[in-house]
C-alpha positions as CSV (number, residue, x, y, z in Angstrom):
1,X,-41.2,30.1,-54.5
2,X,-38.6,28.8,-51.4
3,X,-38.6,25.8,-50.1
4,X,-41.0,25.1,-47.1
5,X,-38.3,23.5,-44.3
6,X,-39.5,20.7,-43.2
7,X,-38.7,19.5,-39.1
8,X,-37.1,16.3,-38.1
9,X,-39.3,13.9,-36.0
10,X,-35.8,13.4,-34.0
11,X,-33.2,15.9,-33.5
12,X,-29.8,15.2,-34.2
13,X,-28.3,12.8,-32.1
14,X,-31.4,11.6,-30.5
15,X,-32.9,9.3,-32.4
16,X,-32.2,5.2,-31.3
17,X,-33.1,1.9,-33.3
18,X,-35.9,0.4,-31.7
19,X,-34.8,-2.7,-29.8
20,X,-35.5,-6.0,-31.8
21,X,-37.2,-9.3,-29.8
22,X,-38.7,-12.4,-30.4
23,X,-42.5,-12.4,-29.9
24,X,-43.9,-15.0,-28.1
25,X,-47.5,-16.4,-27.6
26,X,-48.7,-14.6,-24.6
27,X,-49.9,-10.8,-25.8
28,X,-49.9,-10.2,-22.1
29,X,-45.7,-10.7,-21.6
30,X,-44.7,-8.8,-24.9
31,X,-42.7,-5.7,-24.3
32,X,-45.5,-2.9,-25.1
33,X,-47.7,-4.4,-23.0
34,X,-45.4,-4.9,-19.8
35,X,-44.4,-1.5,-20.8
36,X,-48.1,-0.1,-21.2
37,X,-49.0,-1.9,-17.3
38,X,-46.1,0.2,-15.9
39,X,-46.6,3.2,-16.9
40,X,-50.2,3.0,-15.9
41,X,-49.2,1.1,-12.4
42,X,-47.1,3.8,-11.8
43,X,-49.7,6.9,-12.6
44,X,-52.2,5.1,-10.4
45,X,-49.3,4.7,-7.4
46,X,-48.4,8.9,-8.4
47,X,-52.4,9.7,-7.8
48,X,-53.0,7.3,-4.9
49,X,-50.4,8.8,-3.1
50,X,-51.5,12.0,-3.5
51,X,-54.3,11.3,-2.2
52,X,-53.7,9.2,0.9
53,X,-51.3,13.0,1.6
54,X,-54.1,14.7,1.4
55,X,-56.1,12.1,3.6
56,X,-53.6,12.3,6.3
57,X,-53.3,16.5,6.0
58,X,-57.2,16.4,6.8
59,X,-56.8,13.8,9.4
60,X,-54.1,16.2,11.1
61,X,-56.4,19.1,10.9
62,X,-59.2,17.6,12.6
63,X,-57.0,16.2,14.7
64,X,-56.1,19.2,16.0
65,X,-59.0,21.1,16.2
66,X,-60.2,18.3,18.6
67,X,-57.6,18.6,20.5
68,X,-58.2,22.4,20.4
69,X,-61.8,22.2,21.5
70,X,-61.3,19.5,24.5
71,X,-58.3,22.0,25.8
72,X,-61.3,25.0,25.4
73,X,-64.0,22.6,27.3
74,X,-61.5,21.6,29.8
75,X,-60.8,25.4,30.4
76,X,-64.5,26.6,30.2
77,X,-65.3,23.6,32.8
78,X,-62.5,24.9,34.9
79,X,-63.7,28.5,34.9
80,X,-67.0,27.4,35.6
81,X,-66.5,25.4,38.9
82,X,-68.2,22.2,40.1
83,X,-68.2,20.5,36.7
84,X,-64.8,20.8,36.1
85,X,-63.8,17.0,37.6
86,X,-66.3,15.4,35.3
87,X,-65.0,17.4,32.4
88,X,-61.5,16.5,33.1
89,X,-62.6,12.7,33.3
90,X,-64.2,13.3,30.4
91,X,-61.3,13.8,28.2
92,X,-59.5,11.4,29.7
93,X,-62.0,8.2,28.9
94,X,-61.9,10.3,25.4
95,X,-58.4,9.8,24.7
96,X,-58.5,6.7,25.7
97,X,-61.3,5.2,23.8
98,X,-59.2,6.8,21.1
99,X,-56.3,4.8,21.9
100,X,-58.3,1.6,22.0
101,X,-60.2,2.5,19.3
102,X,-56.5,2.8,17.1
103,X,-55.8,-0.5,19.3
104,X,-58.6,-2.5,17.9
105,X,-58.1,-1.3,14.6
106,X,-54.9,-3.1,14.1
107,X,-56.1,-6.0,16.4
108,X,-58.8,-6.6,13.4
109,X,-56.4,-6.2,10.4
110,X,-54.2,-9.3,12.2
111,X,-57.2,-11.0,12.2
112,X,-58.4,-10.5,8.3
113,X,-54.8,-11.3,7.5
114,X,-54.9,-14.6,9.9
115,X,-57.8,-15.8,8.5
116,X,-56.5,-15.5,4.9
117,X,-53.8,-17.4,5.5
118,X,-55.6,-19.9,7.3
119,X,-57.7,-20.5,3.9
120,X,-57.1,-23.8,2.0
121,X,-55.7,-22.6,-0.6
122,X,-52.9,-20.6,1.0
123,X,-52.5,-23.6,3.4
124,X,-51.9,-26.0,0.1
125,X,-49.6,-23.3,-1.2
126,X,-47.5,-23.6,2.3
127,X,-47.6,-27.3,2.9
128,X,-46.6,-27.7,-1.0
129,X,-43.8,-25.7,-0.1
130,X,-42.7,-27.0,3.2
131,X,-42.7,-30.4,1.3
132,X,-40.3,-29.3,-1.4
133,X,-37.7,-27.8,1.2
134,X,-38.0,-30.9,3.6
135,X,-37.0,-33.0,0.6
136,X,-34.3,-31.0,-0.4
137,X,-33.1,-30.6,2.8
138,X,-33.4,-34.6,2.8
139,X,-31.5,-34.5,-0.3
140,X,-28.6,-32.1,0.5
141,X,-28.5,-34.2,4.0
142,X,-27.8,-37.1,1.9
143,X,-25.0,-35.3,-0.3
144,X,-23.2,-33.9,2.6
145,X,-23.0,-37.6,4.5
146,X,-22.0,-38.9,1.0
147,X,-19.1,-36.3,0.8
148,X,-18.6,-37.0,4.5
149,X,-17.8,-40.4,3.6
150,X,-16.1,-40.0,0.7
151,X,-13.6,-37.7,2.4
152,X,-13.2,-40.0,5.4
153,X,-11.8,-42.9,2.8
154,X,-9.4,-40.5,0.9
155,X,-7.7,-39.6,4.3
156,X,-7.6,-43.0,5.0
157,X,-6.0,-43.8,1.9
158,X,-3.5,-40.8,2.1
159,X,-3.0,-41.7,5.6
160,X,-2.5,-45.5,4.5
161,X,0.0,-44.3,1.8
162,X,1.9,-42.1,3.7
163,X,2.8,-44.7,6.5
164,X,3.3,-47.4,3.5
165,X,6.7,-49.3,2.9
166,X,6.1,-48.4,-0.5
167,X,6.5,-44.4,0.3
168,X,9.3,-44.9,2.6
169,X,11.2,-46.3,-0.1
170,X,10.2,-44.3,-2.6
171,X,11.4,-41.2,-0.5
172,X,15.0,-43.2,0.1
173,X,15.2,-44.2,-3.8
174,X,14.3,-40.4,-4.4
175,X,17.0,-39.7,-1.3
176,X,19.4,-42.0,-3.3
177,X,19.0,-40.1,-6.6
178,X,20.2,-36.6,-5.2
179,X,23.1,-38.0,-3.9
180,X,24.1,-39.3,-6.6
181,X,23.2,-36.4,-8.4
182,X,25.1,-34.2,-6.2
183,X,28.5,-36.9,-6.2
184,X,28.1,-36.5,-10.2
185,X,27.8,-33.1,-10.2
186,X,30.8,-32.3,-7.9
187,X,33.3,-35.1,-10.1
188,X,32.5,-33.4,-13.4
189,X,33.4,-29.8,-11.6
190,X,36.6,-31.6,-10.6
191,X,37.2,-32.7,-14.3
192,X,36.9,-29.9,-16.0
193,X,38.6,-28.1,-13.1
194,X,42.0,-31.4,-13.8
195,X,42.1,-30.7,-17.2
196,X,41.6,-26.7,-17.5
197,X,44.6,-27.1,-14.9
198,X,46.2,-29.9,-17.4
199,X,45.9,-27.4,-20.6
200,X,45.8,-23.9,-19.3
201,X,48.8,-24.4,-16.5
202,X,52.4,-22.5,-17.9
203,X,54.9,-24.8,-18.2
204,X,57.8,-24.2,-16.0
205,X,61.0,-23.7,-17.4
206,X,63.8,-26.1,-17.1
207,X,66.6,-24.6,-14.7
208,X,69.8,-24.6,-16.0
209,X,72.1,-23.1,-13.8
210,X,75.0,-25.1,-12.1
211,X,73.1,-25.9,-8.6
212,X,70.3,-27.3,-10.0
213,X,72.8,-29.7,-12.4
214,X,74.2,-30.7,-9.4
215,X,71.3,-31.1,-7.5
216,X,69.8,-33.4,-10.3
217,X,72.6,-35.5,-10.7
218,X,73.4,-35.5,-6.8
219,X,69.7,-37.3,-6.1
220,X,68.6,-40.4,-6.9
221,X,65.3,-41.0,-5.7
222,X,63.6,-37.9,-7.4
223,X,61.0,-40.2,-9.1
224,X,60.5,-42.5,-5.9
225,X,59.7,-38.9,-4.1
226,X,57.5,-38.2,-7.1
227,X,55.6,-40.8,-7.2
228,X,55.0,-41.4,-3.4
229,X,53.7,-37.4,-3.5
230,X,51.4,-38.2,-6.2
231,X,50.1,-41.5,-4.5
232,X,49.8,-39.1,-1.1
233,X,47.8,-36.2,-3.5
234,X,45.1,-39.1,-4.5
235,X,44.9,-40.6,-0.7
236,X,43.9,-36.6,-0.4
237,X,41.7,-36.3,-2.7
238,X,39.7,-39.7,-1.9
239,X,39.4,-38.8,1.5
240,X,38.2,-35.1,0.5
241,X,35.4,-36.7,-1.6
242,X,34.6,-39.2,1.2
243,X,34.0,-36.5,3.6
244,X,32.0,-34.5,1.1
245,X,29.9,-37.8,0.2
246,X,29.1,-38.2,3.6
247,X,27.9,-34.3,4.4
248,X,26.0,-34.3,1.3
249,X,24.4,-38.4,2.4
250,X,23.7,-37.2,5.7
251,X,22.2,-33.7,4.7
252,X,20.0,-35.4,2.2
253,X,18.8,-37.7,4.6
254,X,18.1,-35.5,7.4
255,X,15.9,-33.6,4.9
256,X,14.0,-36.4,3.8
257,X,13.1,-37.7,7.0
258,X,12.3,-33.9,8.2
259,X,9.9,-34.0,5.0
260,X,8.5,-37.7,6.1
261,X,7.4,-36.0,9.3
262,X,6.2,-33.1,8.7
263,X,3.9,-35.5,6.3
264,X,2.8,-37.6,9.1
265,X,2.3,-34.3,11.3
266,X,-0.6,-33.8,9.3
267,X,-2.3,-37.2,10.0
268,X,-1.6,-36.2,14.0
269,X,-3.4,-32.6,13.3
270,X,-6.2,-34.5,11.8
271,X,-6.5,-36.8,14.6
272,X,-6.7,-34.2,17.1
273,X,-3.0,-35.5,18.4
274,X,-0.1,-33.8,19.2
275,X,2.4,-32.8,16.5
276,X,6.2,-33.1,16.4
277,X,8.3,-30.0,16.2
278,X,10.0,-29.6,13.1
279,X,11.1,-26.4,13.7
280,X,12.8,-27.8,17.1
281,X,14.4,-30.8,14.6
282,X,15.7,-28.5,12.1
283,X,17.8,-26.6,14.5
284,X,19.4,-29.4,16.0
285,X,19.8,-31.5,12.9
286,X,20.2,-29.0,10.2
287,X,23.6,-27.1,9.4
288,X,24.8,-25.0,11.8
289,X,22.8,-27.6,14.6
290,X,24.4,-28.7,17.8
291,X,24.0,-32.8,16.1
292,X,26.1,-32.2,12.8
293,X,29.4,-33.1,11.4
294,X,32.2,-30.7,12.4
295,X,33.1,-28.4,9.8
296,X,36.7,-28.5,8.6
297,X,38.8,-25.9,6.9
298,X,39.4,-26.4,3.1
299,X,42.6,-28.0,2.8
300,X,45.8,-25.7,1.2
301,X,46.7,-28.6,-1.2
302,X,44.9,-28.7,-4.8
303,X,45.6,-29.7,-8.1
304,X,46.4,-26.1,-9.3
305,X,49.5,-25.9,-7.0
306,X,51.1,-29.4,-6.8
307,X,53.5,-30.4,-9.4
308,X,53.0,-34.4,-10.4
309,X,55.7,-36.2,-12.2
310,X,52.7,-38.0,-14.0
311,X,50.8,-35.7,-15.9
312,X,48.1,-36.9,-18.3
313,X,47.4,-33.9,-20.6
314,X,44.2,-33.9,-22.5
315,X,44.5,-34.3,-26.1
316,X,43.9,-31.4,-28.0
317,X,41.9,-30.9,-31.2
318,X,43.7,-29.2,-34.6
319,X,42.4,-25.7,-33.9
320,X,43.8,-26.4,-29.9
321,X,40.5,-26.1,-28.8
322,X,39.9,-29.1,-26.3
């Protein structure tokens, strides 16, 4: 005896897990109930337009075979003589009282929809309403003249702050600190440059040939000329950082006071003033402007070239490493 099969009330694949949700109170919100309104909502919508298609096909066909029949009394009035004015005026006042029947029509649906909305219940509905949005327009009147207000202070305060002592010295102290940053950074460059000079430099040889004997022993004030080169090499170098001091001072500052107005250009923007050109400023002040220090050529002397009768050489750890 086999096996009778037996069918799958899903096929493969198809079946899904029915979705899980809380049940509430109302019967009338739960899912198969909604669900059940739908589908019945939207059979009725199916079957009423259906109908109002095959309302409007009938419409058209009587329509036209009215306006077939008044086109055949108009032509039989015509054939037949003397009539034929009235007839023609005839179908005229027809059409029209058509037209103003159609007129009328819609002139009395405005008017059943006017005087619903003129009951007291849709009138409670629409002044409970226009209550609600004239008190949150109140509201939102309110919060926009409070942000108004609060905005107006905090530019005065930034405006306040910005045209303070207190910030003009903070941006000089600030001013201050890069220069000094700057003059540190550039000494330790030349340090490290003095001694890698100091330990890395190949000593010269002494010369021992006859000429230069006699030269030594012929001059007298080589360590007077020494030292007066050596005391010339450090009048050099002071006046080399001085000039570099006073770029680097006056570049710093020309920033910081570009900076301090292009702060105060927006107060003048706000105020509806005009602005200064910084642009304009920048060309003239910057480097490369019209209004700054001449540029002069690196001098030819340096510390790797000159030979000092004073050397201090850097003290060198046991593995020679400094």
């Amino acid at each position: 005896m086999t096996r009778r099969h037996c069918g799958l009330i899903f096929p493969p694949g198809t079946y899904q897990a029915p979705q899980f949700y809380w049940r509430g109170g109302d019967e009338f919100k739960e899912a198969e109930h909604l669900q059940s309104d739908y589908l019945q909502t939207k059979r009725e919508h199916s079957k009423v337009k259906k109908e109002l298609e095959e309302i409007q096909n009938e419409y058209r066909e009587v329509n036209e075979a009215l306006t077939n029949r008044e086109e055949q009394a108009v032509a039989l009035a015509s054939s037949l003589g003397g009539a034929s004015a009235t007839t023609g005026e005839n179908s005229r006042l027809n059409k029209e009282i058509a037209k103003l029947t159609v007129e009328i029509s819609n002139i009395e649906e405005k008017i059943t929809e006017a005087s619903e909305r003129t009951q007291p219940v849709y009138l409670a509905q629409l002044e409970r309403e226009r209550s609600q949005i004239y008190v949150a327009v109140e509201r939102l009147t309110h919060d926009l003249e409070s942000t108004q207000k609060e905005i107006h202070d905090l530019n005065q305060e930034y405006y306040s702050l910005l045209t303070s002592d207190e910030w003009m010295d903070a941006n000089m102290i600030n001013s201050q600190y890069q220069i000094i940053n700057r003059e540190r950074l550039k000494l330790r460059s030349e340090v490290n440059k003095h001694f890698e000079d100091q330990n890395y430099a190949k000593e010269s040889k002494p010369d021992t040939s006859n000429r230069t004997k006699k030269s030594i022993s012929s001059t007298a004030n080589v360590a007077e000329l020494l030292d007066q080169s050596e005391i010339y090499q450090n009048q050099l170098n002071s006046a080399s950082h001085n000039r570099f001091m006073a770029q680097t001072t006056r570049k710093v500052l020309v920033a910081t006071k570009l900076d301090i107005i292009a702060q105060l250009n927006t107060i003048l923007s706000d105020l509806n003033l005009e602005e200064v050109n910084i642009d304009e400023l920048k060309d003239k002040y910057l480097p490369d402007g019209p209004l700054t220090p001449t540029k002069r050529p690196a001098t030819q002397l340096s510390s790797r070239g000159v030979k000092t009768a004073r050397s201090i050489r850097r003290p060198l750890s046991k593995t020679g490493r400094m």
